[in-house]
FIBA-157465 format. One record per residue (C-alpha): z, y, x; residue number from 1; residue in one letter. Coordinates in steps of 0.25 Angstrom, whole numbers, plus 5000, padded with zeros to 4 digits. Last residue first. Example, Ala and Ser with C-alpha at 12.3 -4.5 7.8 and 13.67 -1.06 7.14 Angstrom:
2
R   zz   yy   xx resi resn
R 5029 4996 5055    2    s
R 5031 4982 5049    1    a
END
This chain:
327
R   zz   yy   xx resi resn
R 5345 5531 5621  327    x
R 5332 5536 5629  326    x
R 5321 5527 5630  325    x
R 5320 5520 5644  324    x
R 5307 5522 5649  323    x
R 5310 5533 5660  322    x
R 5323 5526 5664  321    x
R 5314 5515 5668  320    x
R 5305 5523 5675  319    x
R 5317 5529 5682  318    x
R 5322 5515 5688  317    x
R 5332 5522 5697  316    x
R 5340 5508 5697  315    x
R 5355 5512 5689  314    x
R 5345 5521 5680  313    x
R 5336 5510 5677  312    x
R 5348 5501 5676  311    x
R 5355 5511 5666  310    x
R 5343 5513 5658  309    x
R 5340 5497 5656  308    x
R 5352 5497 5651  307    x
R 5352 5507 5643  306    x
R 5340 5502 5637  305    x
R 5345 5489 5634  304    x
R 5359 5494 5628  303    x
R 5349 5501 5617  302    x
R 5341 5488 5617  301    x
R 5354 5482 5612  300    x
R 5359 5493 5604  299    x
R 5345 5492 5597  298    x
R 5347 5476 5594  297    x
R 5361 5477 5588  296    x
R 5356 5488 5580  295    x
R 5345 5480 5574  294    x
R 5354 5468 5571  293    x
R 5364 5478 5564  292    x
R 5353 5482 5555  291    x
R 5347 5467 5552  290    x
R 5361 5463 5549  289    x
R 5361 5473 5539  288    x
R 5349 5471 5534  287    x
R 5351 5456 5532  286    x
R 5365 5460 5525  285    x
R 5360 5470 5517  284    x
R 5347 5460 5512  283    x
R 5359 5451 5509  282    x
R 5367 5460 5500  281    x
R 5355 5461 5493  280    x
R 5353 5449 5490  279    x
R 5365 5446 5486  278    x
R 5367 5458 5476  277    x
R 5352 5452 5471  276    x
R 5357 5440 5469  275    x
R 5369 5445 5461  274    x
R 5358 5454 5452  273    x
R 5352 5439 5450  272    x
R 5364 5434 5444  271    x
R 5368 5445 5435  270    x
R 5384 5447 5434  269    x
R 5382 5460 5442  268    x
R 5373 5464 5428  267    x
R 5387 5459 5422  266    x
R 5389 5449 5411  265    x
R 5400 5449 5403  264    x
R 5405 5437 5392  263    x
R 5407 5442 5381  262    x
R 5398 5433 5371  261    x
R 5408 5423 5365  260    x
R 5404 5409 5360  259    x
R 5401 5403 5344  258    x
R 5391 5417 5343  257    x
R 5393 5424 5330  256    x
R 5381 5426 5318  255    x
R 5379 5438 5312  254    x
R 5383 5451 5321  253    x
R 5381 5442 5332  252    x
R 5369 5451 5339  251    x
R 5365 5444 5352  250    x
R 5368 5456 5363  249    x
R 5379 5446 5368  248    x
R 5392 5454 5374  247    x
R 5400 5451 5362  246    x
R 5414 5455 5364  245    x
R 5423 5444 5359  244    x
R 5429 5440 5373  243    x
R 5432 5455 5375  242    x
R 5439 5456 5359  241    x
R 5449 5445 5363  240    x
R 5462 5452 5365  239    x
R 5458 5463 5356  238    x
R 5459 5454 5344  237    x
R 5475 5451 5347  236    x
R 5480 5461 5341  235    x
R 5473 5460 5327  234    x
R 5479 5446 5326  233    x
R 5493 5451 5327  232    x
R 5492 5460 5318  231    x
R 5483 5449 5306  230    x
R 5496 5439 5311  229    x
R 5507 5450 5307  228    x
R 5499 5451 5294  227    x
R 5499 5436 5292  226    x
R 5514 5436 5296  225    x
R 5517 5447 5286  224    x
R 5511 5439 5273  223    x
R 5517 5426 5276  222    x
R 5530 5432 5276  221    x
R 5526 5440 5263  220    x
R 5522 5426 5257  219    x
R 5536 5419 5262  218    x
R 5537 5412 5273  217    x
R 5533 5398 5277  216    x
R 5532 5394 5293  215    x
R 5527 5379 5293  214    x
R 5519 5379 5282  213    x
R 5518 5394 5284  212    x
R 5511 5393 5296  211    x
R 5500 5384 5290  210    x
R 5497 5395 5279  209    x
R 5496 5405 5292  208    x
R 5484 5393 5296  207    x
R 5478 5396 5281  206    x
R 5479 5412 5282  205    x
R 5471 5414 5294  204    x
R 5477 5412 5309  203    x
R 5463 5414 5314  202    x
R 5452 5420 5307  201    x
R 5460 5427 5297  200    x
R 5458 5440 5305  199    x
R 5456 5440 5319  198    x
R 5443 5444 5325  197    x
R 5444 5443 5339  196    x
R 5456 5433 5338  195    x
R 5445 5422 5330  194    x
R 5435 5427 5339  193    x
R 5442 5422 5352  192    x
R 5446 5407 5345  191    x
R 5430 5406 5339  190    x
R 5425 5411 5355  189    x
R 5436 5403 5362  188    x
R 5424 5398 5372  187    x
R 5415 5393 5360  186    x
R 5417 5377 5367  185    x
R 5431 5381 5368  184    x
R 5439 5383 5381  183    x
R 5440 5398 5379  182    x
R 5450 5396 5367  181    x
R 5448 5386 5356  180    x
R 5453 5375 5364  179    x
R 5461 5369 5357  178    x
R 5475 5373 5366  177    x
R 5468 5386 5366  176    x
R 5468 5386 5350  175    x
R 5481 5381 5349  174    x
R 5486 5392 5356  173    x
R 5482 5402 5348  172    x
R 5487 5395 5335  171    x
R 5501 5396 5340  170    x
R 5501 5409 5347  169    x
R 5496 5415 5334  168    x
R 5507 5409 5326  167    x
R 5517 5412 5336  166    x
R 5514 5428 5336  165    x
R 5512 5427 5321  164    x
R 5527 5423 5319  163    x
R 5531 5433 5331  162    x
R 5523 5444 5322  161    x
R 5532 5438 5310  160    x
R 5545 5439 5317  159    x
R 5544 5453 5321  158    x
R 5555 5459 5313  157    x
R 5563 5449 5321  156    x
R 5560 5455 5332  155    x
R 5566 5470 5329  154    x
R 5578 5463 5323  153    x
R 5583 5455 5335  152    x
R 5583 5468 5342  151    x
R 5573 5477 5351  150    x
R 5577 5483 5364  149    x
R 5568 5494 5366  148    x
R 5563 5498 5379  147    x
R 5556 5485 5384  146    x
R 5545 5490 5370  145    x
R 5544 5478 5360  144    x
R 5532 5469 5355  143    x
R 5532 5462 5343  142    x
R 5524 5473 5336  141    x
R 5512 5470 5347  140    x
R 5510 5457 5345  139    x
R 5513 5449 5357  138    x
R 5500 5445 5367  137    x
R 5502 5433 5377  136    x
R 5493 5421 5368  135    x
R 5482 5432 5366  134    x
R 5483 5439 5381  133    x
R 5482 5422 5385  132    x
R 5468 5420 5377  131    x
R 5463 5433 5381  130    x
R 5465 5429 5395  129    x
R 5459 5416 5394  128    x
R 5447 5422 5388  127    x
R 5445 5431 5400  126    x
R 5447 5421 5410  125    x
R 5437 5411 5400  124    x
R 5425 5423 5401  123    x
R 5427 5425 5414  122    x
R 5425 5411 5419  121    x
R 5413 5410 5410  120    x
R 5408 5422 5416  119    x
R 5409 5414 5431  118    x
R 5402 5401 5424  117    x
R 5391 5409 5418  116    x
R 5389 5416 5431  115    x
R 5387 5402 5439  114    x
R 5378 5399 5428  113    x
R 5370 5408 5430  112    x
R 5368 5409 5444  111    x
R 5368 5391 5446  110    x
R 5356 5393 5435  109    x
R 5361 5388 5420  108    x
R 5355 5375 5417  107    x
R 5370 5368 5421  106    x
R 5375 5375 5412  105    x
R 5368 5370 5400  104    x
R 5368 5356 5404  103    x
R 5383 5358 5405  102    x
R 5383 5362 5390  101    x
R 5387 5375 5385  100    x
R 5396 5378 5375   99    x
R 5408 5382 5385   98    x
R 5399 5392 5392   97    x
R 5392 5397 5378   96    x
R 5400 5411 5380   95    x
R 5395 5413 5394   94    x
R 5382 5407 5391   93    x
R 5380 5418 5379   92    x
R 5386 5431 5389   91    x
R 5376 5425 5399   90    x
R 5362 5426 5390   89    x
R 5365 5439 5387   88    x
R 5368 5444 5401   87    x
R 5354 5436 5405   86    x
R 5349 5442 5394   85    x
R 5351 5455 5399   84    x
R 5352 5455 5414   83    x
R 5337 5449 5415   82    x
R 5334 5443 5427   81    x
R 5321 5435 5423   80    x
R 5327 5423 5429   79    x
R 5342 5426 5425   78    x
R 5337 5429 5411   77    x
R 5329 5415 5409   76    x
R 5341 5407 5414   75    x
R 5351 5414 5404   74    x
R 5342 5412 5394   73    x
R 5341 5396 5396   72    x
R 5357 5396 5394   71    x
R 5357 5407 5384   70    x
R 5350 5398 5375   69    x
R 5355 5401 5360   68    x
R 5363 5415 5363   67    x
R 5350 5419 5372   66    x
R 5341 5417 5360   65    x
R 5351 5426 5351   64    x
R 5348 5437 5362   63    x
R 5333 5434 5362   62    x
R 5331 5434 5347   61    x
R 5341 5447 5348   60    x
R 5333 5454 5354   59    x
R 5319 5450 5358   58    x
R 5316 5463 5363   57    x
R 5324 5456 5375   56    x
R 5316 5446 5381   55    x
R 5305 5456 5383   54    x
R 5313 5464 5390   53    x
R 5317 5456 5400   52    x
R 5305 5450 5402   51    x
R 5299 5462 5407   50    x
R 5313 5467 5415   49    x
R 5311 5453 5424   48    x
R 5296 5452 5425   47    x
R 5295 5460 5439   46    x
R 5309 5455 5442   45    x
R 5304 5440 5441   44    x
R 5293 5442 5450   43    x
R 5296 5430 5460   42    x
R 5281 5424 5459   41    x
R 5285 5411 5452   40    x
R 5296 5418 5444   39    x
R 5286 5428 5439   38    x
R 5279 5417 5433   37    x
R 5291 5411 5426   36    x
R 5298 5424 5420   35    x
R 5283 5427 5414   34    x
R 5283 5414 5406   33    x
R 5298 5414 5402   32    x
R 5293 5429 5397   31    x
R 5282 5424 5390   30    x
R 5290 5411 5384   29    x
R 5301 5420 5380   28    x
R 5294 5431 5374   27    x
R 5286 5419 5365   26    x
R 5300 5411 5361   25    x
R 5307 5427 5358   24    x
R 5296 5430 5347   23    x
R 5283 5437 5346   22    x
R 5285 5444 5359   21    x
R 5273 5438 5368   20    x
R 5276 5446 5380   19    x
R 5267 5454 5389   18    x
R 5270 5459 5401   17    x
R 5272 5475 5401   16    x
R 5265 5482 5414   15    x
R 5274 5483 5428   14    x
R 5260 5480 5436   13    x
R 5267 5465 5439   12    x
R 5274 5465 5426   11    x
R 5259 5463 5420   10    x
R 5259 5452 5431    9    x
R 5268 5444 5425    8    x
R 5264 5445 5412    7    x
R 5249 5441 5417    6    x
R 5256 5430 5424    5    x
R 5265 5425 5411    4    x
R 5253 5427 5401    3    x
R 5244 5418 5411    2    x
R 5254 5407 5411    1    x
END
């Protein structure tokens, strides 16, 4: 406890408070320390930036702690207002939403959660709009210009791109109707990658083979379809490349996270930096009404002395002309 006061008033006289920095479990019980006793005198903003910066020369220890806890993370940024790791902590709860347990949520202050709840709203809108551009979107070599009046022929030649056209359909919407998409425990995460990366990672050879059971062609048949699907496949990547962009700073170069991290979070986003918007709005509003109170009150003492002057004038009262100020 004395570590924690003498920290605390290190910060005091703007000097460096010392953290025990062997490993990220001893900053975090200094700095847990410290963010109690400054909470019991109000000085969290002198400790703030300190902490801060401690917590962060962990690197990616701390961002791969925040990936594990981000719920208990998420409480201990928004007390010791730190933008960073609270953003950090956010794009992980926000992507773990349909992970988590109701105990879990119900631990999150009302603030947090409330913005958790509001990004998760976000996140599904943006998802169900991906989802319905993939099940709308025609291959581009299918297409036609309104000025051209194409023939029987010129779609014919297109049947194996219509082929992979239904294929796809088919297998897409069997995954929402299993609930692979947006409404799964990862949020859609394995269904989104699987489009994001293409490839043999969907559709593979093995469920073409099931087409053909039902749909034989020759091996040249078979051949031009896989190709038209690999086309088809590329066009659709750029449909689901923002709900693959990584916002975290944990480095997944090795290992990959089982829920997205795109979610964005705002510094308006920030929950204290709305409670200081309000706060200030209401210091405007009491000044305000302070000004207009004010000059309500000198135009009546304005109208007082007037008075006060047209009676003495009315009356001869010249002393009492005398005294009154001039307006």
């Amino acid at each position: 406890m004395y570590k924690h006061y003498d920290n605390l008033f290190r910060a005091y006289y703007n000097e460096k408070p010392e953290f025990d920095d062997k490993n990220i479990a001893t900053v975090l019980n200094d700095c847990v320390g410290l963010i109690d006793v400054a909470d019991n005198v109000g000085s969290i903003h002198v400790i703030s930036e300190s902490v801060d910066i401690a917590l962060l020369r962990q690197g990616q220890v701390l961002f791969r702690s925040i990936a594990a806890n981000a719920t208990a993370w998420a409480d201990l940024a928004f007390r010791v207002r730190s933008p960073t790791i609270f953003k950090e902590a956010m794009v992980h709860l926000v992507g773990q939403w349909n992970l988590l347990s109701q105990a879990d949520r119900d631990g999150l202050k009302p603030e947090v959660l409330n913005l958790c709840q509001r990004k998760h709203e976000e996140l599904k809108l943006m998802k169900q709009a991906v989802e319905i551009r993939i099940l709308g979107h025609y291959p581009v070599v299918v297409q036609r210009q309104q000025t051209s009046t194409p023939g029987r022929m010129s779609y014919s030649n297109d049947i194996y791109m219509w082929m992979v056209l239904s294929l796809f359909r088919q297998w897409f919407s069997q995954s929402i109707c299993e609930q692979r998409n947006y409404l799964c425990r990862d949020g859609g995460a394995t269904l989104y990658r699987q489009i994001g990366e293409g490839g043999y990672t969907y559709l593979d050879r093995k469920t073409l083979e099931g087409f053909h059971s039902y749909f034989p062609m020759s091996h040249k048949g078979m051949c031009v379809l896989e190709n038209h699907l690999s086309v088809y496949k590329q066009e659709l990547k750029p449909f689901v490349s923002g709900l693959l962009t990584h916002r975290s700073q944990l480095d997944i170069t090795k290992d990959t996270l089982p829920y997205l991290t795109c979610c964005v979070v705002e510094n308006s986003d920030l929950p204290w930096k709305k409670d200081q918007a309000g706060n200030s709005a209401a210091r405007g509003k009491v000044l305000s009404r302070k000004r207009r109170f004010e000059a309500s009150a000198a135009d009546d003492d304005d109208e007082e002395i007037l008075a006060n002057m047209s009676k003495a004038a009315r009356y001869g009262d010249n002393d009492n002309l005398k005294e009154s100020p001039q307006v």
